[in-house]
Structure formats: structure tokens, C-alpha cells
C-alpha positions in Angstrom: 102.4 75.0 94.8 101.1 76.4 91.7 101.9 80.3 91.4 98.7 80.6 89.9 96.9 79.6 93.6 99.3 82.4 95.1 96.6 85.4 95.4 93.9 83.0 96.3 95.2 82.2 100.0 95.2 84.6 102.4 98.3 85.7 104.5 97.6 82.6 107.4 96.7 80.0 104.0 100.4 80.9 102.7 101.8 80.5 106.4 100.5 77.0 106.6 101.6 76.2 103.5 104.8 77.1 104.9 104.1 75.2 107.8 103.6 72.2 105.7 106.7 72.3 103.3 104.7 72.8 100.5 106.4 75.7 99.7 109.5 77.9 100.8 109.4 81.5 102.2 111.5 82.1 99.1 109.7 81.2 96.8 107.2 83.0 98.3 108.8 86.4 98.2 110.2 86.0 94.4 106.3 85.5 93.5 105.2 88.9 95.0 108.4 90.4 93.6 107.8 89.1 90.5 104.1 90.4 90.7 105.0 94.2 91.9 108.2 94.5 88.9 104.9 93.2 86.2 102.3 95.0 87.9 103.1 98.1 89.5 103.8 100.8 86.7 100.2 100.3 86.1 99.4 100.7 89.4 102.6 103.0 91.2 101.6 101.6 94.9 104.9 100.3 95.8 107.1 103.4 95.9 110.7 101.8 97.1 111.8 98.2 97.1 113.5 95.9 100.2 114.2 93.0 97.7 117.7 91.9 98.8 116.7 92.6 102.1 113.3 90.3 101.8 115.3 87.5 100.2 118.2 87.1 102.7 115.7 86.9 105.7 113.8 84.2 103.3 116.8 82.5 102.9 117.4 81.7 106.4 116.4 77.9 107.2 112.9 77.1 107.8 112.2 73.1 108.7 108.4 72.1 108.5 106.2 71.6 110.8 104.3 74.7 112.9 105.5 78.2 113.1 107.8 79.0 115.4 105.5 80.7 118.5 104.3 84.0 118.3 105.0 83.9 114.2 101.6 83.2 112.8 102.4 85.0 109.5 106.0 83.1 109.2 107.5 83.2 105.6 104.8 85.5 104.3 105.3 88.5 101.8 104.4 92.0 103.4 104.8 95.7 102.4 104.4 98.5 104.4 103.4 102.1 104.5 105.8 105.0 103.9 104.7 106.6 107.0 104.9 106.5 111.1 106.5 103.0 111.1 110.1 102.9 110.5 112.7 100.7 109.3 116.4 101.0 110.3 118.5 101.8 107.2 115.2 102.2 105.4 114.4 105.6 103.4 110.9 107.6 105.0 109.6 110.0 102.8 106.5 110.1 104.2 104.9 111.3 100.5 106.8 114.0 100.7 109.9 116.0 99.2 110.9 117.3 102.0 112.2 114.1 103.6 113.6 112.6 100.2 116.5 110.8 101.6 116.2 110.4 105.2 116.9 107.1 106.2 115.4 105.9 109.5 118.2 105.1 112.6 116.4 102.5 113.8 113.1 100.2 113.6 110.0 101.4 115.4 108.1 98.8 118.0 105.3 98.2 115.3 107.9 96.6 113.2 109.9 95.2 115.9 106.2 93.1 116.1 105.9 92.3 112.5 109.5 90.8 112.3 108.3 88.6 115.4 105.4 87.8 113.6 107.6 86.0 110.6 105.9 88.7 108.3 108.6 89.2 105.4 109.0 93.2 104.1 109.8 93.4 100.4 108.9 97.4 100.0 107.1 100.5 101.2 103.3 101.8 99.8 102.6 105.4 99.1 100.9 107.8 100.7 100.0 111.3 100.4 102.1 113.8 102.0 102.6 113.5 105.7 99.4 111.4 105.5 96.6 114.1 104.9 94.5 113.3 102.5 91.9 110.6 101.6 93.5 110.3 98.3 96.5 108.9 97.5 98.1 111.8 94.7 101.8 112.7 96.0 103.5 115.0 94.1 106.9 113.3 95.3 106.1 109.8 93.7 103.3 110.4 91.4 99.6 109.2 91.7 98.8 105.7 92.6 96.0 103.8 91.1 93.3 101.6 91.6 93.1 97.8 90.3 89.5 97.8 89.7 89.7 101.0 87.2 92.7 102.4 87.1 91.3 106.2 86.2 90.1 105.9 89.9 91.8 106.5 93.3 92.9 103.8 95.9 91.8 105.8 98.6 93.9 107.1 101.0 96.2 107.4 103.2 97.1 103.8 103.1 95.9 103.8 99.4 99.4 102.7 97.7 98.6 99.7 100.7 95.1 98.9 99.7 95.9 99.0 95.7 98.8 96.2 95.9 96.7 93.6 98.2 93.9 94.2 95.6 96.3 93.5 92.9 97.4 90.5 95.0 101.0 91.2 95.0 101.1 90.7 99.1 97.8 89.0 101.4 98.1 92.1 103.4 99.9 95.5 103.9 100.3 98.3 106.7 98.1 100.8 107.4 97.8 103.6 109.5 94.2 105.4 110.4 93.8 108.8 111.8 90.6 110.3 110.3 89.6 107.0 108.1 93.2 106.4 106.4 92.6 102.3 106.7 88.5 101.8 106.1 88.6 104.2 103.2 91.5 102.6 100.7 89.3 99.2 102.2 86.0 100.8 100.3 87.8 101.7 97.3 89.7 98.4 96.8 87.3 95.9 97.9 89.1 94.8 101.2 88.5 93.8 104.7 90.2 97.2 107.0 90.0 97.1 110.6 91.0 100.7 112.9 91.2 99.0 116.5 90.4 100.8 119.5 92.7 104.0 120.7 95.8 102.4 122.0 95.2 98.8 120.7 98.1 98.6 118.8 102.3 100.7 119.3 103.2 103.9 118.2 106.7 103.7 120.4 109.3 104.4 120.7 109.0 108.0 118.4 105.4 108.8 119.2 103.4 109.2 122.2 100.3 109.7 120.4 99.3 110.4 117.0 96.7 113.8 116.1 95.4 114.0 119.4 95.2 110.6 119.9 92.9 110.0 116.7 95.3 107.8 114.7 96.1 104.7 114.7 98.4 101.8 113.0 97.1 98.4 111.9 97.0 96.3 108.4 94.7 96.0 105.2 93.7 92.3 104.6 91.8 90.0 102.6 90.1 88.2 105.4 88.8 88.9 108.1 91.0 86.1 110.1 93.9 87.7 108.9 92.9 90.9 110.5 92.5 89.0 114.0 95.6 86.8 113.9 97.9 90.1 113.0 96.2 92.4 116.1 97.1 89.4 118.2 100.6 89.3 116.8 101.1 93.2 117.2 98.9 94.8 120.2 99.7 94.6 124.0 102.1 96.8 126.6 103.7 99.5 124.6 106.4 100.9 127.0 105.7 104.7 128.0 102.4 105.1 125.8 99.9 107.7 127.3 97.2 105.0 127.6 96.6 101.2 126.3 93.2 99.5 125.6 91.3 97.3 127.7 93.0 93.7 127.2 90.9 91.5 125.1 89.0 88.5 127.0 90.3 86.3 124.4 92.6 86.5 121.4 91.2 88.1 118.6 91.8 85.3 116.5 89.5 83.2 118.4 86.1 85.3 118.0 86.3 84.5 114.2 83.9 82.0 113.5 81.9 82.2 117.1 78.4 83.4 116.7 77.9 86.7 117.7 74.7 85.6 118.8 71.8 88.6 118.5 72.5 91.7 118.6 70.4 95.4 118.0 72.3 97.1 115.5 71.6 100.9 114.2 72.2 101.7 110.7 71.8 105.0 109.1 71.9 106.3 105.1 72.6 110.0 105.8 75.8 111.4 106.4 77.5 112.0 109.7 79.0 114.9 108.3 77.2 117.1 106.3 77.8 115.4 102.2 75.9 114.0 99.7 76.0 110.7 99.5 75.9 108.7 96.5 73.1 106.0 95.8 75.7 103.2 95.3 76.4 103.8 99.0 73.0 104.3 100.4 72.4 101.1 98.5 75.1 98.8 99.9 74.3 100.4 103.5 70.7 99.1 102.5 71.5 95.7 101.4 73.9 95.4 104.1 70.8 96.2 107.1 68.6 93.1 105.3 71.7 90.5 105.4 72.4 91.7 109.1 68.7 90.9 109.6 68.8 87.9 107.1 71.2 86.9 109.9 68.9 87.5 113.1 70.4 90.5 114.4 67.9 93.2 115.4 68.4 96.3 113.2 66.9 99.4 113.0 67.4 102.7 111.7 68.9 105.1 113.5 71.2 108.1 113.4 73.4 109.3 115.9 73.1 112.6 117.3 75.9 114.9 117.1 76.8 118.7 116.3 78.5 117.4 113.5 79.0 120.8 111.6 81.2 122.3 114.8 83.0 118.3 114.5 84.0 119.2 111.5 85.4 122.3 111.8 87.3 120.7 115.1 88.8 118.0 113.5 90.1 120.2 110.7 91.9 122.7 113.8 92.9 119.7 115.0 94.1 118.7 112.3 96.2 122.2 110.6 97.9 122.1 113.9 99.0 118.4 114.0 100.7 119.6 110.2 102.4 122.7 111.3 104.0 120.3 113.8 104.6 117.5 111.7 106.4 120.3 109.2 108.5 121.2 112.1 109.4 117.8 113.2 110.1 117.2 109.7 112.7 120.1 109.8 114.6 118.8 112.5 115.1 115.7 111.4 116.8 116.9 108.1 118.4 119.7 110.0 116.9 122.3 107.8 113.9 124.7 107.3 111.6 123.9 104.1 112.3 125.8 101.1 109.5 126.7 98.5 109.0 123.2 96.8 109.6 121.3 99.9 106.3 120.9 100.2 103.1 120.6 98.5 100.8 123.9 98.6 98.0 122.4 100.4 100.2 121.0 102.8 102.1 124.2 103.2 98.8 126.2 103.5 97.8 123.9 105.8 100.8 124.3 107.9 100.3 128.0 108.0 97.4 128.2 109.1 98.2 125.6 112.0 100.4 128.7 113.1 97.2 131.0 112.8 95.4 129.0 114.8 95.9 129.9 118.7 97.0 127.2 121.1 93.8 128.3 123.1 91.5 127.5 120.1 93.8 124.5 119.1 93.2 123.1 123.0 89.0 124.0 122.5 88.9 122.0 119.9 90.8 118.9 120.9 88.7 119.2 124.2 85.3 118.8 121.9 86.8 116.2 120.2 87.3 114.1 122.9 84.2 114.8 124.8 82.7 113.5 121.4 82.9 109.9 122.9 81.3 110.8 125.8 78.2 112.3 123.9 77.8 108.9 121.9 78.1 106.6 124.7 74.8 106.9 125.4 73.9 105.5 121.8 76.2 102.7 122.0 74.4 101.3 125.7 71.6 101.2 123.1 73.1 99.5 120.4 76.1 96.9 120.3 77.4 98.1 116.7 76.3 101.0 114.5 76.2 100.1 110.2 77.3 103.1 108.1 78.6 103.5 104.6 82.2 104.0 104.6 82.7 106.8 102.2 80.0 109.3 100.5 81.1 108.2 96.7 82.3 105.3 95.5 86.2 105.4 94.5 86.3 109.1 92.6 88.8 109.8 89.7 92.4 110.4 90.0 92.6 113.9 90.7 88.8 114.6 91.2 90.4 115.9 94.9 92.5 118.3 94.4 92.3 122.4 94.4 91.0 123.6 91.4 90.4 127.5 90.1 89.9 130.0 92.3 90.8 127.5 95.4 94.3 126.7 93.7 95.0 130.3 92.5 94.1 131.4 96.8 96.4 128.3 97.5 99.3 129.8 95.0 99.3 132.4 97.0 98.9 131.5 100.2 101.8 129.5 100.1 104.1 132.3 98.5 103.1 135.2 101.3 102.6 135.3 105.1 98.7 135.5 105.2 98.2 132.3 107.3 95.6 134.8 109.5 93.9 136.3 106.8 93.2 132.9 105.4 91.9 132.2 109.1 89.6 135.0 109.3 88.0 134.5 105.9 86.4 131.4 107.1 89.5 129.1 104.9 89.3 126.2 107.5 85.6 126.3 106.7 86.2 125.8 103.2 88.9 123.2 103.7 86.5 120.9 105.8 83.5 121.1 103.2 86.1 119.4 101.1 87.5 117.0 103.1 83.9 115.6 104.1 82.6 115.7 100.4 84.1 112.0 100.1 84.9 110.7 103.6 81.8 111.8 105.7 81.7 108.4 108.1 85.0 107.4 109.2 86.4 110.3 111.6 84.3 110.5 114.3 85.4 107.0 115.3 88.7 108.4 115.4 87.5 111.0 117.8 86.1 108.6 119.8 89.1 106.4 119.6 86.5 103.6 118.6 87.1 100.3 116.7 85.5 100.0 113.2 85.9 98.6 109.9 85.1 98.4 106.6 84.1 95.3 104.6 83.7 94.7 100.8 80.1 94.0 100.6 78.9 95.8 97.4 79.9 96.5 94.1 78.8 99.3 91.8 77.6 98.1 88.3 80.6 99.4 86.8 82.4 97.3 89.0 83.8 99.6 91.6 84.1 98.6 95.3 81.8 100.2 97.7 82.2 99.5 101.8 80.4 99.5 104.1 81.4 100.1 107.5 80.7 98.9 111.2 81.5 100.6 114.3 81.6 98.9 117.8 81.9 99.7 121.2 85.1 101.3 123.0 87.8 98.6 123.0 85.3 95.5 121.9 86.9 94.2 118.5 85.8 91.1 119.6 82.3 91.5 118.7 82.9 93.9 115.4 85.4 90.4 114.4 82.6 88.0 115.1 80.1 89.8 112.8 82.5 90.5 110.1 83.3 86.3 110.1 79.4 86.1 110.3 78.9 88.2 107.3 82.2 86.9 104.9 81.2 83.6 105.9 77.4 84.6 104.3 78.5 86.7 101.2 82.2 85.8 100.5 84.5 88.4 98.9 88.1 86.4 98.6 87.2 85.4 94.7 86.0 88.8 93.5 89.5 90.0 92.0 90.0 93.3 90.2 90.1 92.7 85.9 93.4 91.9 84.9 95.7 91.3 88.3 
């Protein structure tokens, strides 16, 4: 094999080659070594390194012929998100300072499933800290970048993920999704990212559920097969989880390819959430509706109906108390409480106002969100999927996201002095969720909802920055969201469009 061919197979193309004896796991994982030690100052996605690790397990004997069962992804370079997932011995910072240093006592089930699916771990991704934001900016490691311009962000929270399968130094890389954390680093970098259905894939043994049930773990891929094979490799029974999603009729691997036959798809240009949203994205939403139709599918506009205002705000209680207790969890894992520094200031801010917030308002707003579902089932009996942009902008500057003037001067502060309810009563969660939506206005409802969608790599900006667009299905029916998605990269490939110079 040519190391030149590397980036152009996707995770299953390098397994078979494996299969084959064309080439050796080995040699597989010195090439995306060798690619992350070239590429990644340029880029700072990779944020620690498993190499001796990686090589020893590549080391181990591997005769040709087919993977051994239940390894589709056998001998193939993977890295993995700093966050949720754990790897014994391993170092979890989770983006953050706080937990510089702790080393995790043991693997979680997620990984116990990516071992058995002969997927090879050379290093961990960035994220922001504890996961918040839809940038990827940690003050703990430093900013990461995108490939296609690196001024721009990845995305986040699995941006330091989506930046190194753009740059092609692995075929795919973990994700996790709780308000849009997989589909937006997708937009941004110009990849295929699938969130499954609520309970689809194992949070166990640490976590029963993740914010309220809103996130959820899965991978950022190339192709759309790639997607399929490694939710077939990772989902099923996840011993004491609160719930588990419908089984599949099939595995997931199988509805790529199959004609979805016709279905009535809505599509919509305006924001779920209150936002702007940039002509580059109503655009690709546009051209996106005439190749669906191009296709044969029925599609027609419509927007679903929703008090999206009072979502907002919901999601954001939902979410100031999921950081106060992350904090806390955080604290008693390193058997101390978080000194000034620690943390960031948003995410201490954040934190204290997740104590403001009363547990009766913290329960009213969990409640909403999860009767969200029930208010949109109605649409989906209508419609099988529903087209959206992914984000509001296309991939925005490095930094573009964070506090500035009077909001960082009210954050100094807040962080310094104990006036978590005063920032309650003067309307800061408000002004905290205008912010959040201004890029990522179309991904967390789905989340609410516990809903499968994804985002695929349709569009391109003249510039030359990735825009997604984004399909949400039915309550635990991947099957048909995978079929389209095969449909559509079958009908406008994206595997040869590569960011300049990687």
C-alpha cells in the first residue's frame, strides 16, 4: 500500500485491506502517527498521545483472511474524545484544569466495544471544558483549529475529533452529542456525523444518563457506511441503563445502499431557535430540498411548531444544573474543592448559577423538555424525516464565541463573588442562551427529543468552508436516516473533497 492512498479509504477500506494482507495494523498506526506529529501543531486536535500503547496492540499477530467476528474495524487507527469515555491508566481532563492529571481506574463499556471492534486508539481529541460549548477553545490545551481555514473553529464539543478525520490523520474519531456536540464539528469539517436515538448506544458503567438524558456517544466519519458498521459494533444491552432503544430490524450496516424508496420529507430555512441564519446555510438547505426531490422523495416546506423561545431558556436550566454537578463530581474525583483557576469563568459562572437555580425550577424545565417529543410527534406521523441546516453560520473564527466587554467584565466578577442569584434575577440565563443559539440554532431539540439525526457534508461556501446540512428521523429509526444519507453520498460524493494542504 502506498501511504499516499491512506486518507482516501475509509475506516472499513483500511480493515479489508487488512483483511487481505495488503497491509499490517502497524503500519497502519505509524502512518496516522506519523500524520498527527507533522500535522497537528497546525491544527492542536490531538491533545495526548497512546502511541506505545497503539503499537503493542498492533503488534500482536494478525493472519489474513476476514476479521475476526464482531471486529469490523480490525487493525484500524482511532482517537478518541477527552470526555465521558474512559480509558484505564489513561489521563481525562475533560478540557479542563481542574482534572489535569486524573487518570481513569478503569475502561468504560463504550471502549470495552471499540476494543472488540479491533479499532486501535493512538490519542485523545480536545474538547471544551466539561463539554459545553459549540466551540472547541479550552483554556487547558489551547484552541484547536480547523483544516479547511485554520483562523476558523472545528466546531464543538467533539471538534478536536472532527478537525483530525478532516486532516485525515484517522477515518474516524469519538464523539459525544448532548445539544449538537457530533453534527456541529460534522458542519464545520465537512464530515458525515450521526447522534443515534436516546439509548442507542452505552454510557455504563459511570453514567446512568447524560443531561437529562439529552447526550449521547457515537463517532465522526467519512462515510456514511462507516457510521452504520461502528453503531452495529457498539449499541445493544447496556447493563443497568435507565432505558435502551427499540432494537433495529436489521443491522445498520445493511440499510446502506437499500433504497429508501419515497418518502415526504419537510424542510425548513428559518431557525428553530430564534438566530439569524446565514445565506450559505439557507442555500445548502435549498440545494439539499431539490437533490432530495431530484431523487423522488416528496418534499415540502414546512416548519415545526414549537415554543422555541421557553426551549431555549429550558435547555440552558437544564443545562447550568448538569455543570454545577459535573463541578461537583469533578471535585470528588480529585478529592478537592476547585480553587480560583480551576476553572474557566464561564464554566464557573455557569456552575453558580446551576446552584441559583431551584431544584423545583430545574425539575419544570427538564419536564418541558421531555414533553418536547411528545409535541413533535405529531409532525413526524406527517413526515418520515425533517431537512434543516445544521448550524446558523458557517464555521465562525477562532474566538468569535467567547465573552467579550461588558459580558466578560460581568463574568470577572461573577466568578470572584457569591452573586450566582443576582445573576439569576437579572435575566443572565436569558443572555447566556441568545448566545449559545446565535450559531447552533438546529441541533438541540433533537437532543430533547432524544431523536436520531445527522449531518452530512453537502455544501461548500465559496471560500471553501464546509456547511451541513442536517436530517432528522423518527424516534429510534436510524435505519431510514442511513438509507437516505447512502442515497444522497452515493448522488453527490464528498470522500475526495479534502481540506488544502492535509
Amino acid at each position: 500500500m502506498g501511504f499516499s492512498d491512506y486518507a482516501s479509504h475509509d475506516g472499513l477500506g483500511l480493515a479489508e485491506l487488512v483483511a487481505k494482507g495488503q497491509v499490517h495494523p502497524r503500519e497502519l498506526v505509524d502512518e496516522a502517527i506519523a500524520r498527527i506529529e507533522r500535522d497537528n501543531p497546525r491544527l492542536n486536535a490531538v491533545i495526548h498521545r497512546m502511541y506505545d500503547a497503539a503499537r503493542r496492540l498492533a503488534d500482536r499477530p494478525a493472519g489474513s483472511g476476514p476479521a475476526p467476528v464482531g471486529a469490523p474495524f480490525f487493525g484500524v487507527p482511532f482517537l478518541a474524545k477527552d470526555l465521558v469515555s474512559t480509558w484505564a491508566g489513561e489521563p481525562q481532563a475533560s478540557g479542563s484544569r481542574l482534572l489535569a492529571g486524573w487518570v481513569a481506574p478503569h475502561d468504560s463499556e463504550l471502549v470495552t466495544r471499540y476494543r472488540r471492534a479491533g479499532l486501535i486508539t493512538v490519542g485523545k481529541t480536545s474538547t471544551p471544558e466539561l463539554g459545553l460549548l459549540p466551540v472547541t477553545e479550552p483554556v487547558a490545551f489551547g484552541p484547536t483549529r480547523n483544516p479547511w481555514d485554520t483562523s476558523r473553529t472545528p466546531g464543538g464539543s467533539s471538534g478536536g475529533s472532527g478537525a483530525a478525520v478532516a486532516a485525515g490523520f484517522v477515518p474516524l474519531a469519538g464523539g459525544g452529542d448532548g445539544g449538537g456536540s457530533i453534527r456541529i464539528p460534522a458542519s464545520c469539517c465537512g464530515l458525515f456525523g450521526l447522534k443515534p436515538t436516546r439509548g442507542r448506544t452505552p454510557l455504563g458503567p459511570d453514567v446512568g444518563e447524560a443531561w437529562q438524558g439529552c447526550a449521547i456517544e457515537h463517532v465522526l466519519t467519512r462515510s456514511v457506511r462507516d457510521s452504520a458498521a461502528m453503531l452495529d459494533a457498539v449499541a445493544g444491552d447496556d447493563p443497568g441503563a435507565p432505558y435502551s432503544a427499540p432494537p433495529p430490524a436489521r443491522p445498520f450496516r445493511a440499510e446502506v445502499g437499500v433504497a429508501p424508496g419515497k418518502l415526504r420529507i419537510a424542510f425548513t430555512r428559518r431557525a428553530l431557535i430564534s438566530a439569524e441564519v446565514h445565506p450559505e446555510c439557507v442555500r445548502a438547505v435549498e440545494d439539499a430540498a431539490a437533490l432530495l426531490r431530484e431523487l423522488g422523495h416528496e418534499v415540502v416546506e414546512e416548519h415545526p411548531s414549537f415554543d422555541a423561545d421557553a426551549f431555549a431558556i429550558d435547555f440552558v436550566h437544564m443545562l447550568v444544573g448538569e455543570t454545577a454537578a459535573d463541578v461537583a463530581e469533578s471535585e470528588a474525583l480529585i478529592g478537592r474543592r476547585a480553587r480560583l483557576g480551576d476553572l474557566e469563568k464561564e464554566t464557573m459562572v455557569l456552575a453558580r448559577l446551576g446552584d441559583a437555580v431551584s431544584a423545583r425550577d430545574f425539575a419544570l424545565a427538564a419536564r418541558r423538555l421531555r414533553r418536547l417529543g411528545r409535541q413533535l410527534a405529531p409532525f413526524f406521523a406527517r413526515h418520515a424525516l425533517l431537512l434543516t441546516p445544521t448550524l446558523a453560520q458557517p464555521p465562525v473564527a477562532v474566538g468569535a464565541l467567547a465573552s467579550k466587554g461588558a459580558e466578560a467584565a460581568l463574568i470577572e466578577v461573577a466568578q470572584r463573588l457569591p452573586v450566582s442569584r443576582l445573576l439569576h434575577r437579572l435575566g443572565a440565563l436569558h443572555r447566556i442562551a441568545a448566545t449559545a443559539w446565535s450559531f447552533a440554532p438546529f441541533t438541540a431539540p433533537w437532543n430533547a427529543t432524544g431523536q436520531p439525526a445527522c449531518s452530512l457534508p453537502l455544501h461548500w461556501t465559496p471560500d471553501g468552508l464546509p456547511v451541513g446540512v442536517q436530517l432528522v428521523g423518527r424516534f429510534g429509526d436510524e435505519a431510514t436516516l442511513l438509507r437516505v444519507a447512502s442515497q444522497v453520498e452515493a448522488a453527490r460524493p464528498w470522500k475526495d473533497r479534502r481540506p488544502p494542504g492535509f
